[in-house]
Legacy VTK file of the C-alpha trace (Angstrom):
# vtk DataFile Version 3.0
C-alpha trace
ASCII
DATASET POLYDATA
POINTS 172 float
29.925 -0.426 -3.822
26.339 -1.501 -2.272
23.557 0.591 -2.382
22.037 1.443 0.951
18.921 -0.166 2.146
15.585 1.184 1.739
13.600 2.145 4.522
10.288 2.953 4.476
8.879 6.654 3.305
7.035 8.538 6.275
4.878 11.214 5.702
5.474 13.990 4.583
7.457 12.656 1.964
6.539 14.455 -1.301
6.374 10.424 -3.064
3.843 9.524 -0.959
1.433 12.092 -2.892
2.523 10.997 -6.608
0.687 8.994 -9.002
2.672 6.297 -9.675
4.434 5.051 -13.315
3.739 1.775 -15.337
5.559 -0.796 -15.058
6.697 -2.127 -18.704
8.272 -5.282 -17.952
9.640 -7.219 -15.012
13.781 -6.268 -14.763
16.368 -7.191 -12.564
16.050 -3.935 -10.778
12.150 -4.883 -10.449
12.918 -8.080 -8.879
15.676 -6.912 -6.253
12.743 -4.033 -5.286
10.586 -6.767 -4.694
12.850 -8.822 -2.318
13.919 -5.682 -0.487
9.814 -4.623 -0.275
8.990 -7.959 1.424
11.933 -8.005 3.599
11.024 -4.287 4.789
7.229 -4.920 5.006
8.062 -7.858 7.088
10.597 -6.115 9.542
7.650 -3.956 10.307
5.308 -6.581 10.411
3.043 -5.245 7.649
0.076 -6.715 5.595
1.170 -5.284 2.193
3.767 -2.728 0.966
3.773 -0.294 -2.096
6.943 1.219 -3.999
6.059 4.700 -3.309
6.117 3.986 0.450
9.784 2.837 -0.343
10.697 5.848 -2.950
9.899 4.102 -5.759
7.099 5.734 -7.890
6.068 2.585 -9.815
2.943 0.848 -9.802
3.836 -2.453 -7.748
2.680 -3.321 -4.100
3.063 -6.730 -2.256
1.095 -8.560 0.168
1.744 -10.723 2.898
1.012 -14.503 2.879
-1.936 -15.048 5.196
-1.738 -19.001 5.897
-4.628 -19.462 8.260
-6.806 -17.230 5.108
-5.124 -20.099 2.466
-3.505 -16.828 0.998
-0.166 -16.814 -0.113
1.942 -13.751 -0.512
1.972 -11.974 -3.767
3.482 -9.071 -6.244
1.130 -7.194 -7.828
2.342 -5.113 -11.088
0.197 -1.718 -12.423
-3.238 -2.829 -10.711
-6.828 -2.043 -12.034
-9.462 -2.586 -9.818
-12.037 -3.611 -12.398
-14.984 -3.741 -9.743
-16.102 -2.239 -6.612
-19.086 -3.717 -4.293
-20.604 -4.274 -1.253
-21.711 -2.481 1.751
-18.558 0.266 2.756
-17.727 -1.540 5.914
-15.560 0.791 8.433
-12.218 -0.814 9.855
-9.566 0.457 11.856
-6.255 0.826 9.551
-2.644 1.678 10.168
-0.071 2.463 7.852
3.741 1.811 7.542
4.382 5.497 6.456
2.156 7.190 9.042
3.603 5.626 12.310
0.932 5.378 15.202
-1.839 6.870 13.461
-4.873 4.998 13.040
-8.791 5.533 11.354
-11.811 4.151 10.963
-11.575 3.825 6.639
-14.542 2.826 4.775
-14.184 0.869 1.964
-16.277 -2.020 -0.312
-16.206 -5.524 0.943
-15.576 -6.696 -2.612
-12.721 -6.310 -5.151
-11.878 -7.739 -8.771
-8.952 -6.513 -9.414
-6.485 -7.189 -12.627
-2.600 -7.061 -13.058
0.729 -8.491 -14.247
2.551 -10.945 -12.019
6.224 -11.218 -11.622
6.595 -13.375 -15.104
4.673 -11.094 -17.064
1.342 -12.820 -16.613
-1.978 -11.109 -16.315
-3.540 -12.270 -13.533
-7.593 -11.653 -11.983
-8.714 -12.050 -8.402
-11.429 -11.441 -6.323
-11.932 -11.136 -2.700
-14.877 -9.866 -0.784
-12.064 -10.763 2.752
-9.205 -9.352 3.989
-7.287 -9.161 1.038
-9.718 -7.046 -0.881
-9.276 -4.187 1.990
-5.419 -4.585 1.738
-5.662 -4.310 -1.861
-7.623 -1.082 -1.627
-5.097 0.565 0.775
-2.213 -0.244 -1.496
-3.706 0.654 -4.483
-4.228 4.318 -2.847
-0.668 4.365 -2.359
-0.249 4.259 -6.291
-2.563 6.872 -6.735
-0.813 8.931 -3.936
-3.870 8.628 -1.324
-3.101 8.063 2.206
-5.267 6.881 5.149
-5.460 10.538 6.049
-7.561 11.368 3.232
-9.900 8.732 3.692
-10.741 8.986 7.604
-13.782 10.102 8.957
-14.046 13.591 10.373
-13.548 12.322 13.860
-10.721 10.862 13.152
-9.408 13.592 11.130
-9.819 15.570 14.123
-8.524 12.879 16.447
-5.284 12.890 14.723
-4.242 16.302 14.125
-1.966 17.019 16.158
0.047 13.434 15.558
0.156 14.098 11.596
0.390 17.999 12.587
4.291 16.549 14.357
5.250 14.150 11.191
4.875 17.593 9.016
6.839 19.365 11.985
9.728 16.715 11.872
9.998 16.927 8.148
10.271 20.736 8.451
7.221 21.634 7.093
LINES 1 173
172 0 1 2 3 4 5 6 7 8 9 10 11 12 13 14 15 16 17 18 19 20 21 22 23 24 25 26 27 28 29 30 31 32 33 34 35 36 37 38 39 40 41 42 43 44 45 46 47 48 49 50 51 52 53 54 55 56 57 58 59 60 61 62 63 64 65 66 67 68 69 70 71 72 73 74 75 76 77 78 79 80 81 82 83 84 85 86 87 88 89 90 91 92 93 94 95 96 97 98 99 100 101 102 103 104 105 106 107 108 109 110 111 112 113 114 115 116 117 118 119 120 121 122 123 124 125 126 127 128 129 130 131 132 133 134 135 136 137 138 139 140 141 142 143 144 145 146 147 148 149 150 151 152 153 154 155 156 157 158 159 160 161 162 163 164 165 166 167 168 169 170 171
């Protein structure tokens, strides 16, 4: 008997607010999360995916590859970011488990950040681009912080009523 196929947590969803679990070594189950996580996060045309946002509450996310940035995609296994700089530049973020909602989130221009790849490896890498912002917003997903608790008060108030219907839907 399969499984059935993940989808992707919307909020709500009591996972999304969890800290997430260690990761002690790289299984079989690990590795089948993985392929389904990519094959979800590219269905909805995502830059990166967590496990929480799939009902998983490990410490994993993926990332796209970005070609045109010379960035190929990547698993990233119980993240620390080990440094935080740089100006807190606003950008305009979406996210797979709050469907059309979007904020202004501020957030450091650079990231070092630390983990275990999918052969056990630890790996470090910086990126004061693209990347380091994605990083940030899945790492918040580990910690159980959404893009709702990082907007600015504007956009707090701007999307009220949208997160106000997710909560409705979920019978909340």
């Amino acid at each position: 008997m399969s499984k059935p196929k993940r989808s992707i947590l919307i909020y709500p969803d009591p996972v999304l607010r969890a800290k997430a679990k260690s990761i002690s070594k790289v299984t079989p189950s690990i590795r089948d999360l993985v392929a389904e996580m990519f094959d979800l996060m590219r269905e909805e045309e995502g830059a990166g995916l967590a496990a929480p946002q799939v009902g998983e509450s490990l410490r994993l996310f993926i990332t796209e590859a970005r070609p045109d940035d010379g960035i190929p995609e990547r698993v990233i296994i119980n993240p620390v970011l080990s440094k935080m700089d740089g100006d807190l530049i606003p950008y305009d973020e979406g996210c797979l488990s709050l469907p059309d909602i979007r904020g202004m989130i501020r957030r450091p221009t650079f990231i070092a950040m630390d983990f275990m790849d999918m052969d056990g490896n630890m790996v470090h890498l910086e990126s004061d681009a693209f990347p380091a912002r994605v990083w940030q917003h899945e790492f918040d997903h580990l910690e159980g912080t959404l893009i709702i608790d990082r907007m600015t008060p504007i956009d707090r108030l701007r999307t009220r009523k949208a997160v106000k219907d997710l909560e409705r839907e979920a019978g909340m």
